[in-house]
N, CA, C and O atoms as a MOPAC input file, in Angstrom:
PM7 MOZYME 1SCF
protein

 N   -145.78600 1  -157.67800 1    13.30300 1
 C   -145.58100 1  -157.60600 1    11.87400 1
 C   -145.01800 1  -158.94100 1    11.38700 1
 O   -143.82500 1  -159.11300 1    11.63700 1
 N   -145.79200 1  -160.12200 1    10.60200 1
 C   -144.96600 1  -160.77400 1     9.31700 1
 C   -143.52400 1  -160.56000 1     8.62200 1
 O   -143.15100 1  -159.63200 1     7.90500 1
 N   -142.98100 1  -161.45800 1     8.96300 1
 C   -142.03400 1  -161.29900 1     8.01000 1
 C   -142.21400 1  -162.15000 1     6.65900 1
 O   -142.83900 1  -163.21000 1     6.69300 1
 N   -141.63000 1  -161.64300 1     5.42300 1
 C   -142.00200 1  -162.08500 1     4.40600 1
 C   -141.06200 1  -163.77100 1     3.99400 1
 O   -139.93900 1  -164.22600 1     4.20900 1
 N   -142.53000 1  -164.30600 1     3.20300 1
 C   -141.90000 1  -165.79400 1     3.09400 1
 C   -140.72900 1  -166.15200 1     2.48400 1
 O   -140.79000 1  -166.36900 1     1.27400 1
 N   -139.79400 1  -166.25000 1     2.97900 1
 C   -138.63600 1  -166.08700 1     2.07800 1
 C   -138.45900 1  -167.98200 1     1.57300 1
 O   -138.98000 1  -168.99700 1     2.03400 1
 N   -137.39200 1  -167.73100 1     0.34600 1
 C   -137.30000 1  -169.06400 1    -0.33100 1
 C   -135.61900 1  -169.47700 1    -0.16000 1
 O   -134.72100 1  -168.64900 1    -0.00600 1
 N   -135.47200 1  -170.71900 1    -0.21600 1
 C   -134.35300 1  -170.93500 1    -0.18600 1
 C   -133.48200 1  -170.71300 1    -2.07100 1
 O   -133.86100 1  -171.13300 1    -3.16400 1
 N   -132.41100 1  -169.99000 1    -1.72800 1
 C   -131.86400 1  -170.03200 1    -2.95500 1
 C   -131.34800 1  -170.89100 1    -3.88600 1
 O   -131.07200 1  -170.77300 1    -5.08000 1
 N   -131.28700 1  -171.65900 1    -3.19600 1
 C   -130.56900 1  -173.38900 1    -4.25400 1
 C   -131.80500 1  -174.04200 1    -4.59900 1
 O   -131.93500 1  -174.39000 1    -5.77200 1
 N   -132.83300 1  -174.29300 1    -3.69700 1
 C   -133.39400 1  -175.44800 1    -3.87400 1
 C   -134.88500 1  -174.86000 1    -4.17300 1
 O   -135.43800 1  -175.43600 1    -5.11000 1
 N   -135.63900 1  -173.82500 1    -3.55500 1
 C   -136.62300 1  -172.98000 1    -3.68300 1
 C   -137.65200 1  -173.52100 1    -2.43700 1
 O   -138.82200 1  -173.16000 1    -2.55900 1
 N   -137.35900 1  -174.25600 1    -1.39100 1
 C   -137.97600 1  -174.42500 1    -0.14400 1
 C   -138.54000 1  -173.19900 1     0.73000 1
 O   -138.07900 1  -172.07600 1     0.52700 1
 N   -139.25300 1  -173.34600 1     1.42700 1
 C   -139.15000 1  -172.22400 1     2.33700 1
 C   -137.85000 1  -172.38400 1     3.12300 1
 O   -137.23300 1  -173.42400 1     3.35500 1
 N   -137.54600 1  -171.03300 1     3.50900 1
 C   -136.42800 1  -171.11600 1     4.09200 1
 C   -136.57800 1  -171.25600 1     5.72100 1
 O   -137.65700 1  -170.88000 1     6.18000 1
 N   -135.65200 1  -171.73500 1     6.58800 1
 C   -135.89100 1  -172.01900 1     7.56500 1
 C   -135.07500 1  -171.33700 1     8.59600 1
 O   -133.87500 1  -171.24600 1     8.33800 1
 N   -135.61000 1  -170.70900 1    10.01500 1
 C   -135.28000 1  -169.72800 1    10.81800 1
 C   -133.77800 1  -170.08900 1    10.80400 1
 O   -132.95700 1  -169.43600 1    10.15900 1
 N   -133.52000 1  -170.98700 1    11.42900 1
 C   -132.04700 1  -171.62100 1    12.02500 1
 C   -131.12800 1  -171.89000 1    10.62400 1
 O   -129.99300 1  -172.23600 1    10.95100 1
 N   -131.33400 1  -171.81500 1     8.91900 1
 C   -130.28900 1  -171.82700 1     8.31900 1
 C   -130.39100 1  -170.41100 1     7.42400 1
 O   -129.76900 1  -170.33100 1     6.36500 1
 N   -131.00000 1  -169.58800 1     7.78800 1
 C   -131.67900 1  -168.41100 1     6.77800 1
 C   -130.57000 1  -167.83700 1     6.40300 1
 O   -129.67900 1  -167.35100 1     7.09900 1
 N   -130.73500 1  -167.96800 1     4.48200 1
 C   -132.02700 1  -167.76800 1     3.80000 1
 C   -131.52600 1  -169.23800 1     3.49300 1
 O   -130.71300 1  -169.02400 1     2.59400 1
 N   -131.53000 1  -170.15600 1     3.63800 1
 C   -131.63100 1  -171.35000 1     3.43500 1
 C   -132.24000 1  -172.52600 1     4.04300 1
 O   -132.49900 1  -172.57800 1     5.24500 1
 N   -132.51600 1  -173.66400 1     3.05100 1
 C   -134.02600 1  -174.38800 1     3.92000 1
 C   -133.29300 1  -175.55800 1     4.89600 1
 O   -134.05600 1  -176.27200 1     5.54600 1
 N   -131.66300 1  -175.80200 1     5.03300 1
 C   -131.45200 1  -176.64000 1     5.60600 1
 C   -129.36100 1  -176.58400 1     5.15100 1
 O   -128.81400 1  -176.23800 1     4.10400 1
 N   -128.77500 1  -177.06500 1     6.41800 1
 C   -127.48000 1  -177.25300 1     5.95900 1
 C   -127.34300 1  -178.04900 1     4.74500 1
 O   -126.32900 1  -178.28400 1     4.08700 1
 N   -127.98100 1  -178.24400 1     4.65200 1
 C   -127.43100 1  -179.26300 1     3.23300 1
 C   -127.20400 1  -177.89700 1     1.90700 1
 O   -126.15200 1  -177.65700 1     1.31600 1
 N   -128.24800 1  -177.33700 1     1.76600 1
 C   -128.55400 1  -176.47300 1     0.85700 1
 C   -127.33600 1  -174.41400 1     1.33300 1
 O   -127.19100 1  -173.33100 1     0.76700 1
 N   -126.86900 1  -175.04000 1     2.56700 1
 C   -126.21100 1  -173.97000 1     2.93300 1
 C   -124.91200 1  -174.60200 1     2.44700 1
 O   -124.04400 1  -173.91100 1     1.91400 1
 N   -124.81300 1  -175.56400 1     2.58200 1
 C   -123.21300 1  -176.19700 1     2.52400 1
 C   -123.18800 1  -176.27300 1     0.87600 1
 O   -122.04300 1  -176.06400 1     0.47500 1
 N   -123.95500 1  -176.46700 1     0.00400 1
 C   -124.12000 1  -176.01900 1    -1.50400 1
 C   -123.81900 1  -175.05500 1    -1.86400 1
 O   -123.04300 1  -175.03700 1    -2.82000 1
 N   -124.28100 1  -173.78600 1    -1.28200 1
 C   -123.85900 1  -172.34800 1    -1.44600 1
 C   -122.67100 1  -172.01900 1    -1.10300 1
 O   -122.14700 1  -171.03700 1    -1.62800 1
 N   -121.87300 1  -172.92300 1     0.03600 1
 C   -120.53900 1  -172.93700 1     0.76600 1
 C   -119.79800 1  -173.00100 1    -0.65100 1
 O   -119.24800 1  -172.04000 1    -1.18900 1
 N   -119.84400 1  -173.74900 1    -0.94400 1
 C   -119.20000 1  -175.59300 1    -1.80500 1
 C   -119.18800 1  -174.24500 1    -3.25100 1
 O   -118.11400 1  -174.08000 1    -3.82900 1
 N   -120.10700 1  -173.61500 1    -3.58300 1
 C   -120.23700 1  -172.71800 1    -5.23100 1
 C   -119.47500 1  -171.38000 1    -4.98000 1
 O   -119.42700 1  -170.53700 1    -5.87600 1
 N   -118.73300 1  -171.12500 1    -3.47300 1
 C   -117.98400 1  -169.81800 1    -3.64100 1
 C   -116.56200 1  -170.72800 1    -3.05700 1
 O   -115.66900 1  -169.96100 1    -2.69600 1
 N   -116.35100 1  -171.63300 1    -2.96700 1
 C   -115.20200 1  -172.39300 1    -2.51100 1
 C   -114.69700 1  -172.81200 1    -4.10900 1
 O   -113.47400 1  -172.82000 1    -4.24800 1
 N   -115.43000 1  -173.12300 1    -5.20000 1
 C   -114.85300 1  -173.11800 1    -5.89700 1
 C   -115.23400 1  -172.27300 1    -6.77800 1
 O   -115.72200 1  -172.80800 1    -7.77300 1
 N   -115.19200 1  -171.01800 1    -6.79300 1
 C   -115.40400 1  -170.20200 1    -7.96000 1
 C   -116.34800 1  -169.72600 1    -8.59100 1
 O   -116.42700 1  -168.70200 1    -9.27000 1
 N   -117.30800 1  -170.75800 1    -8.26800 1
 C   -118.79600 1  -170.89300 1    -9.04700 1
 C   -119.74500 1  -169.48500 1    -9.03500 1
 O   -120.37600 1  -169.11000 1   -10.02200 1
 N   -119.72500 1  -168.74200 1    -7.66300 1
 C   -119.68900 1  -167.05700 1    -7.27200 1
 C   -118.40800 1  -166.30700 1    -7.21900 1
 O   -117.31100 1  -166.57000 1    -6.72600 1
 N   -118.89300 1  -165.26800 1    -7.89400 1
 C   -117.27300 1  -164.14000 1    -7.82800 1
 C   -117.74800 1  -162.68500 1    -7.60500 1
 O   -118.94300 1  -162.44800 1    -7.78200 1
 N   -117.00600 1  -161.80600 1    -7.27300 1
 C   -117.18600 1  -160.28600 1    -6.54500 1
 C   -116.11200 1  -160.07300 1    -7.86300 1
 O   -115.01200 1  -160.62700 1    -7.86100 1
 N   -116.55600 1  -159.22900 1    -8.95000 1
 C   -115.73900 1  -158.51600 1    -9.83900 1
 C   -115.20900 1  -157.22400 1    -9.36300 1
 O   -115.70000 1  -156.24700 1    -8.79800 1
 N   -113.87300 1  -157.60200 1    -9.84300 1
 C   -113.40600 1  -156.29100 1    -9.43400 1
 C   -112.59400 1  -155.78700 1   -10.81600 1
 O   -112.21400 1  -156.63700 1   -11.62200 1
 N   -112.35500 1  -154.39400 1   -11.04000 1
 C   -111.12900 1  -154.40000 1   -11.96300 1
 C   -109.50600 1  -154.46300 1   -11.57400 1
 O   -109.03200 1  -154.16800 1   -10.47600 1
 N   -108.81400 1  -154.89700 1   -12.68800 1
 C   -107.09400 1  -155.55200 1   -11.93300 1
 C   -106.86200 1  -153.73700 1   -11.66300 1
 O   -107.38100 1  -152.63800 1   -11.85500 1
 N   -105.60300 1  -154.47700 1   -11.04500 1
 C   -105.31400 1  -153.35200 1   -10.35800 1
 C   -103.84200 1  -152.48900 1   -10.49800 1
 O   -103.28500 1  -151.55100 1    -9.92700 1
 N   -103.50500 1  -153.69800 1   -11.96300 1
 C   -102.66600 1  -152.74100 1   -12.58700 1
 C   -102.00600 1  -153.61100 1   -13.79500 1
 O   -102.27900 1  -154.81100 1   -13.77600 1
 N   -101.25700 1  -153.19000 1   -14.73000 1
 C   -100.98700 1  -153.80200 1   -15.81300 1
 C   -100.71700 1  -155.62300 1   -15.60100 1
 O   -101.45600 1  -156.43300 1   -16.16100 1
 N    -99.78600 1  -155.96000 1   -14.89000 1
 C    -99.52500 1  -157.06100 1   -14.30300 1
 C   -100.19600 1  -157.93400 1   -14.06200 1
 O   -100.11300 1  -159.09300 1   -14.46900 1
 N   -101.17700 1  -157.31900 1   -13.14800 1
 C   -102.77300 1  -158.13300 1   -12.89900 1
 C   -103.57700 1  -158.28700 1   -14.56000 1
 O   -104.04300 1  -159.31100 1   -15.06000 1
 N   -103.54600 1  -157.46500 1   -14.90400 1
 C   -104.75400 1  -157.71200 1   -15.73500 1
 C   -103.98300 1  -158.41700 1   -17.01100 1
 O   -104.76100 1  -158.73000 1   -17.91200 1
 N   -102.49100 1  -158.74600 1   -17.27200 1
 C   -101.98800 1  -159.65300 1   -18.31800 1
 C   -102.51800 1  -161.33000 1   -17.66800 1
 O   -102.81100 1  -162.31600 1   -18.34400 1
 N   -102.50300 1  -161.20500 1   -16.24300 1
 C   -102.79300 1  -162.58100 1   -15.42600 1
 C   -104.07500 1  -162.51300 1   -16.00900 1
 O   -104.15000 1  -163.02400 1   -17.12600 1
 N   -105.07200 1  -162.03100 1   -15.56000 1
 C   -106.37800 1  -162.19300 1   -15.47000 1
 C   -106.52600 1  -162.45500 1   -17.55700 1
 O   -107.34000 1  -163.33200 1   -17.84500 1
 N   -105.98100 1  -161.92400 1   -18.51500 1
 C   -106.56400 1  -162.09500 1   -19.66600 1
 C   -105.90000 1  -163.88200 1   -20.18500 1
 O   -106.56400 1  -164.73600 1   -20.77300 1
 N   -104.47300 1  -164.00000 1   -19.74100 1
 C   -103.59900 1  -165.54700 1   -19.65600 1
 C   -104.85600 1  -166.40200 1   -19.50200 1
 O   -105.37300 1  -166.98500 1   -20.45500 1
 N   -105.54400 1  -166.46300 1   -17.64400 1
 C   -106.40500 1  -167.19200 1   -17.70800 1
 C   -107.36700 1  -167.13400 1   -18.40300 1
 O   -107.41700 1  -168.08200 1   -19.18500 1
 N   -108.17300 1  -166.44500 1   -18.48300 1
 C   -109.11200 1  -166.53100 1   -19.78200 1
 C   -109.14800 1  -167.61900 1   -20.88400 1
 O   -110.01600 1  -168.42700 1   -21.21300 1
 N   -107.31500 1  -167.23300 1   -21.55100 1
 C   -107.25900 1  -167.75200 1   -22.29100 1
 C   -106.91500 1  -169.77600 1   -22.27900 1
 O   -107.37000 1  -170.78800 1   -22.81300 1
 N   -106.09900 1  -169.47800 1   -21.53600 1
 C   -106.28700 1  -170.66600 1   -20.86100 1
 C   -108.01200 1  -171.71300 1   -20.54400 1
 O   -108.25600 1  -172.88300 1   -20.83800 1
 N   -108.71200 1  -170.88600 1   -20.00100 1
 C   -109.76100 1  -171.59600 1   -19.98600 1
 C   -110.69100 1  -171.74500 1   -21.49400 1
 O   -111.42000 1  -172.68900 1   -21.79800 1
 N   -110.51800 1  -170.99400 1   -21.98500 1
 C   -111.16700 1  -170.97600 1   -23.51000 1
 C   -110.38700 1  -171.83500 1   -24.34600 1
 O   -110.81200 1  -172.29600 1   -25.40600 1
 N   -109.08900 1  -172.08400 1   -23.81200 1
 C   -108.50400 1  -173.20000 1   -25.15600 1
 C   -107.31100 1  -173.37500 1   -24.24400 1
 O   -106.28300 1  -172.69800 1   -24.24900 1
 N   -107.73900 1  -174.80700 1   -23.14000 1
 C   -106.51500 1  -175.48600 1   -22.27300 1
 C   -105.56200 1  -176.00400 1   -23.02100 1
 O   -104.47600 1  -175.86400 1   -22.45700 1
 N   -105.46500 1  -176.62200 1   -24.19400 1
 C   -104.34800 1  -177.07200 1   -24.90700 1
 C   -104.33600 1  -176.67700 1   -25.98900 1
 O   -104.90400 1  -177.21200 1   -26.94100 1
 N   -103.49400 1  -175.38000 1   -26.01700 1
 C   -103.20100 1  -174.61400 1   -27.52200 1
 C   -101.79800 1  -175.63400 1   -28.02300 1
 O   -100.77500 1  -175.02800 1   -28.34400 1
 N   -101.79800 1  -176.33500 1   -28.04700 1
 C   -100.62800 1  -177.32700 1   -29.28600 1
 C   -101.73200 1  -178.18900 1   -29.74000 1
 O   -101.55700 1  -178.98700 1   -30.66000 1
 N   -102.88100 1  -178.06100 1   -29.12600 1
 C   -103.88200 1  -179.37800 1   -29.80700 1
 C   -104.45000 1  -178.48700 1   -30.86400 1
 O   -104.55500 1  -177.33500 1   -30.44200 1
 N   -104.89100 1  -178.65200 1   -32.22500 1
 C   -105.57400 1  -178.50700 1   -33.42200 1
 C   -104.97000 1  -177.74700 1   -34.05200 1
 O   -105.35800 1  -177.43100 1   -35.17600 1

């Protein structure tokens, strides 16, 4: 039985036996590199009042890093 042609996810190569599903370390160490910083996330909900004042802070924080500016 065939296995089906799979593609690499970053780059759209075929993917290759020895980095699967990716066509080469380079393109694995990319995918490394986008959950090392954040770039992928596993949502979860907080897990209790505390958490989720953190989690809305940042938000805000990222939507407007310097609230004394304007």
């Amino acid at each position: 039985m065939n296995k089906p042609a799979l593609h690499c996810p970053i780059c759209k190569k075929p993917a290759q036996e020895k980095f699967q599903p990716f066509c080469s370390k380079r393109c694995a160490d990319i995918d490394l590199g986008r959950w090392f910083y954040e770039d992928y996330r596993i949502a979860s909900p907080p897990q209790n009042e505390e958490e989720e004042k953190e989690l809305l802070n940042s938000i805000k924080e990222r939507l407007d890093p310097d609230p004394n500016v304007g």
